[in-house]
Every structure is written in C-alpha cells, then in structure tokens.
C-alpha positions in Angstrom: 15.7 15.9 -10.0 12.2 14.1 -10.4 10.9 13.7 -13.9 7.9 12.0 -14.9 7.1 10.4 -17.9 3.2 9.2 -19.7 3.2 7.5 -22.8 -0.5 7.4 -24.7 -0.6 3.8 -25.9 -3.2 5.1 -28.3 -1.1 7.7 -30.4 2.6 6.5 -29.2 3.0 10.0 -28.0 4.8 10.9 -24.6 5.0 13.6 -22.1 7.9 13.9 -20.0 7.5 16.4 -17.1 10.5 17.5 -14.9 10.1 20.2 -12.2 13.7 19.6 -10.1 12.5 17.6 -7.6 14.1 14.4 -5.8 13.4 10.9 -7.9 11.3 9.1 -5.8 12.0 5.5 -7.1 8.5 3.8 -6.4 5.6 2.8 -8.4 3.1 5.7 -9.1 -0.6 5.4 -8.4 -3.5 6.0 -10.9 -6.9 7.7 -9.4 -9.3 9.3 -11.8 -7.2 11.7 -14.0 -4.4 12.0 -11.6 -1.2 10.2 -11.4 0.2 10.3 -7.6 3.8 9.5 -6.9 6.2 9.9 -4.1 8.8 13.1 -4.9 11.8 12.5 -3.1 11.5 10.7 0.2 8.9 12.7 2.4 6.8 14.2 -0.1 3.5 12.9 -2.1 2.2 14.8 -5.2 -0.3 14.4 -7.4 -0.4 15.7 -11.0 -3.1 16.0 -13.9 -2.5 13.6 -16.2 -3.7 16.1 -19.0 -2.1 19.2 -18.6 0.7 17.3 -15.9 0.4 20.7 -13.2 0.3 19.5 -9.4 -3.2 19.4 -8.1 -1.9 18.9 -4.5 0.9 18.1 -2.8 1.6 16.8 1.0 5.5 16.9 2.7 5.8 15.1 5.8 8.7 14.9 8.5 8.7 11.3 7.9 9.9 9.2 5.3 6.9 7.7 2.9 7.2 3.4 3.0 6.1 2.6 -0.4 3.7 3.2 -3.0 0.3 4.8 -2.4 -3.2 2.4 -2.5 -6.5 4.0 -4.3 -10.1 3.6 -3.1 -13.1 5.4 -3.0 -11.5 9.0 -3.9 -9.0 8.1 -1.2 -5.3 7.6 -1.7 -3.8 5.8 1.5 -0.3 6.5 2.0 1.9 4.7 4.5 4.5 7.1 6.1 6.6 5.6 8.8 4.5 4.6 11.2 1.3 6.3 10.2 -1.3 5.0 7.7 -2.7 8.4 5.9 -6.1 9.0 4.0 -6.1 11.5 1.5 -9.0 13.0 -0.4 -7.6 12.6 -3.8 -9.6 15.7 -5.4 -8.0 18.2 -3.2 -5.1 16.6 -1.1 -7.0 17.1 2.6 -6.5 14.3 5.0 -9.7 12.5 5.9 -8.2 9.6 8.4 -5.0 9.2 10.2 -4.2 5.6 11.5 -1.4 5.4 14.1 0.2 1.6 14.6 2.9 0.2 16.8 5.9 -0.1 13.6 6.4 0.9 10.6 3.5 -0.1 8.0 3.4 -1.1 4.4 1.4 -0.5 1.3 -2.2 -1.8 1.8 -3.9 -3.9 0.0 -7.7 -3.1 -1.0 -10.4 -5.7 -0.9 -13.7 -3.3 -1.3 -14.5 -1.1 1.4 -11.5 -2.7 3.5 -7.6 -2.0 3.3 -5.5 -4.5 4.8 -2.2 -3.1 6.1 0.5 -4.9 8.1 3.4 -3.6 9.9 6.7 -4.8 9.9 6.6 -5.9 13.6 4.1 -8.9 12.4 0.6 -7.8 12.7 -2.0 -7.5 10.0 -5.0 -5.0 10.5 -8.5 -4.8 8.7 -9.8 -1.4 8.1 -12.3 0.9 7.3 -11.3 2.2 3.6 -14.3 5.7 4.6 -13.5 5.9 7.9 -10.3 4.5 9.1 -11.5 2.6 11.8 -10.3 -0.4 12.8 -12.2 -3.9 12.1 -9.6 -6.5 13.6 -5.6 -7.0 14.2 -3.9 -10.2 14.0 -0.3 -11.0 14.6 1.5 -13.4 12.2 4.4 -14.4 14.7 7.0 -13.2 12.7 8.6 -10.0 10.9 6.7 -8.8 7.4 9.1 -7.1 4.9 6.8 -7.2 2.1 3.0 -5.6 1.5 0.1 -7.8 1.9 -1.3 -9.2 -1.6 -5.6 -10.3 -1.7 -6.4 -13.5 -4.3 -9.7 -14.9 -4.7 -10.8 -13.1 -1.2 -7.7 -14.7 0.7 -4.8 -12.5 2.5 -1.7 -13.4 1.7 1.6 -11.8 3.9 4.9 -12.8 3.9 8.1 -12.6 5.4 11.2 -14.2 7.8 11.2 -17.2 4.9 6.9 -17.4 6.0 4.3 -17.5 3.8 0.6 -17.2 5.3 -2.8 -16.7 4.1 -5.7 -15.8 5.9 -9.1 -16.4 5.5 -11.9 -13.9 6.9 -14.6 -12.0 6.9 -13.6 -8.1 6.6 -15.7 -7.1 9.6 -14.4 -10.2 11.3 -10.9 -11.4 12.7 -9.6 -14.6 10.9 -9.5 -18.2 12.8 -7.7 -19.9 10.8 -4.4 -19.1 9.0 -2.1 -21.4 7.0 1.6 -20.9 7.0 4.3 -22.4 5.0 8.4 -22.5 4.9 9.7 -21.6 3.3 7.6 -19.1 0.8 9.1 -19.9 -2.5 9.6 -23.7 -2.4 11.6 -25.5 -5.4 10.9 -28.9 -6.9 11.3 -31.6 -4.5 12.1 -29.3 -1.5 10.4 -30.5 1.5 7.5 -28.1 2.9 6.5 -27.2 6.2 3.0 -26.7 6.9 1.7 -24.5 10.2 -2.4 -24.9 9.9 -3.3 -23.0 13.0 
C-alpha cells in the first residue's frame, strides 16, 4: 500500500493520495511541479503535485539504493549498481553509469554529481552527460551518501570521516581523514592528512 501525502503550508490544506502500491520508506524528491518517490523497492514514480496523477513511472529488476538527486531536469537514481539519469519531464533515460558496487545517493555541486559506492570509491561526474571526470578510492567501506559544504566533499564510513578538496573537472590531492567521525568532548582524534 503506498500513500502519499502534500500539505500546502499556505492554506493548511492536505492531499493524501493512495493508489495500492508498496510504501517505499525513503525521502521523496522535489523537481519542478513533480514530487518523485520510490514505490515499493524497484520502482520510481513521479506524480503532479497539482492534480497528484503519475506523469511517469520506471520499474527495474533491481532494487533502488536510496532517494533520488535533482539537477538540470534530471532526476539521478541509484539502483544497485547502476547510477540512472532520468529526464524528469517524461521519464526517458538520458545516461546510464555502471560502477564496480553498489552506489549511493549523489550529491550535486552544479553541473557535477558526486556518487560513491560502497566498496570505497568516490566519482565526479558529468550531471548532462554522465561522463566521468575522476574516481578516487577512500581506503575504506562508505555506508552513507556523500554530503558537499562550502565546495568540500565530505564521505563517511568504517568509523572514517574524510573531506576532499578539488576541482570538479579535476581528481583531489589532498584528502583529510579523521577517527573516528563523530568525536565526543575530550576524545582523542586521529588525523590522516594524505
């Protein structure tokens, strides 16, 4: 059963729709007058936010990852292995990016979308055309998607924080790590400046 529900802050008025679906359990995603969300495990829809009918829909044999990132009129959607670029007016895929493991939500830093796989490696790319810019491998497993701060990459995982500072077309040369990622007071840090 999959129901959706929109709330005008405005009027205090809300819309529930419900169509018998799976409940997806992840964050929607807001593009123009759309509202995209995962249905179930394996299938991505997105609705009008208006009259709440599906504008398009895409099922896939694997399971989706997490929530979708927006950019450009594309929504990238990581499923499984695959990074997928969808046109957001009419659900057609533009790009397909295959990696090595499983990838995460991207994060979006103007025309580039970070996305990092479990495995340990981060990848810059193309938000237009999907190509790739760089790849860099952390050294350790990434559980979590990548989060961008004042132009710096942050990733995290295996008790690992690490930042990285670039360029988008160009791969980093310098990242700073720390252990673990979520120090208390007066816990003793370990710094990895490489």
């Amino acid at each position: 059963y999959s129901k959706v529900d929109l709330f005008d802050l405005d009027s205090r008025a809300s819309v529930s729709m419900s169509d018998g679906g799976t409940a997806s359990g992840l964050a929607p995603t807001v593009f123009e007058n759309k509202l995209g969300f995962r249905d179930g495990h394996r299938k991505y829809r997105a609705i009008d936010t208006t009259t709440l009918s599906t504008v398009w829909e895409k099922e896939w044999d694997e399971m989706i990852n997490g929530p979708a990132s927006y950019s450009d009129g594309i929504v990238m959607i990581p499923v499984n292995d695959v990074l997928k670029s969808i046109d957001t007016n009419n659900g057609e895929i533009v790009w397909e990016q295959v990696f090595d493991s499983s990838v995460l939500t991207p994060a979006i830093g103007g025309e580039v979308a970070y996305v990092v796989e479990e495995g340990g490696t981060v990848h810059s790319i193309d938000v237009l055309s999907g190509d790739m810019k760089w790849s860099y491998d952390v050294g350790y497993e990434i559980h979590s998607s990548p989060v961008i701060s004042d132009g710096d990459l942050y990733v995290s995982g295996e008790e690992k924080l690490t930042m990285i500072t670039d360029q988008p077309n160009d791969p980093p040369n310098a990242s700073l790590s720390f252990s673990p990622s979520s120090p208390i007071t007066n816990e003793e840090i370990e710094f990895d400046g490489s």
